[in-house]
N, C-alpha and C positions, 0 to 999 in steps of 0.2 A: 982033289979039291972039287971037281965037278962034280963026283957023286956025291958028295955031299949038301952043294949047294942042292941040286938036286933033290935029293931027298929031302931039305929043308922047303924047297919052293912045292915040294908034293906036299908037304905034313899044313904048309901053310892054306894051302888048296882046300885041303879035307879039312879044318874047321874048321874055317869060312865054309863049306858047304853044308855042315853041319852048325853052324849059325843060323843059316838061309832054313834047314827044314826044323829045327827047333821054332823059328820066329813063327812060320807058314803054320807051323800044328795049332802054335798059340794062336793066332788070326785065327785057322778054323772051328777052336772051341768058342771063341769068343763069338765068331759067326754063328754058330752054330744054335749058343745060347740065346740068340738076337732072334734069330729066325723062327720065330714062334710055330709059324703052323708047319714046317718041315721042308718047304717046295724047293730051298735053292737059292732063294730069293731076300734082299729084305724090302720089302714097305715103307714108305714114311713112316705108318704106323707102327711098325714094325721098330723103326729108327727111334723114335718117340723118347724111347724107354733107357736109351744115351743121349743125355745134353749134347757132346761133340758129335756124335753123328747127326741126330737131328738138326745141327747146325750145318754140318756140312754133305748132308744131302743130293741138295741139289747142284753141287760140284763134283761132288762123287758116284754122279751118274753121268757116267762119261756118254753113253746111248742115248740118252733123255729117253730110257720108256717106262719112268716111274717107278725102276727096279735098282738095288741094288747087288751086283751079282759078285759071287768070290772075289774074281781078278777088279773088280772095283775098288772093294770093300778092302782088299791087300795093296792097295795104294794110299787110301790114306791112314794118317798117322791120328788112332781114335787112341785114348783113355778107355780100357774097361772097368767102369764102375758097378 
């Protein structure tokens, strides 16, 4: 009975973590696309070009340095249009 739970609390493990890097790839295309000139980075300007991020910009620069970086940008919850 414990192997089994086991191997149930492992399978349950692996996709959940295979959730996690499924969501993460989609945030980096999405970033990715946003990211016009390539640097890493998004821009307001950059932001613009998504109503939801444009709006939530300047919450989602947790640094205040005008930038929005990957691990910003994978906290919030944007619509890609």
């Amino acid at each position: 009975m414990k192997i089994r739970t086991g191997v149930a609390a492992a399978a349950a493990l692996l996709i959940g973590l295979f959730a996690q890097v499924a969501l993460a790839s989609a945030d980096a295309k999405v970033f990715q696309r946003l990211d016009q000139d390539g640097n890493g980075f998004l821009t307001f300007e950059e932001a613009e070009t998504n109503d939801d991020l444009a709006g939530a910009f300047d919450d989602g620069d947790e640094n205040q340095d005008g930038l929005i970086d990957m691990a910003e940008f994978q906290k919030l919850e944007i619509d890609d249009e």
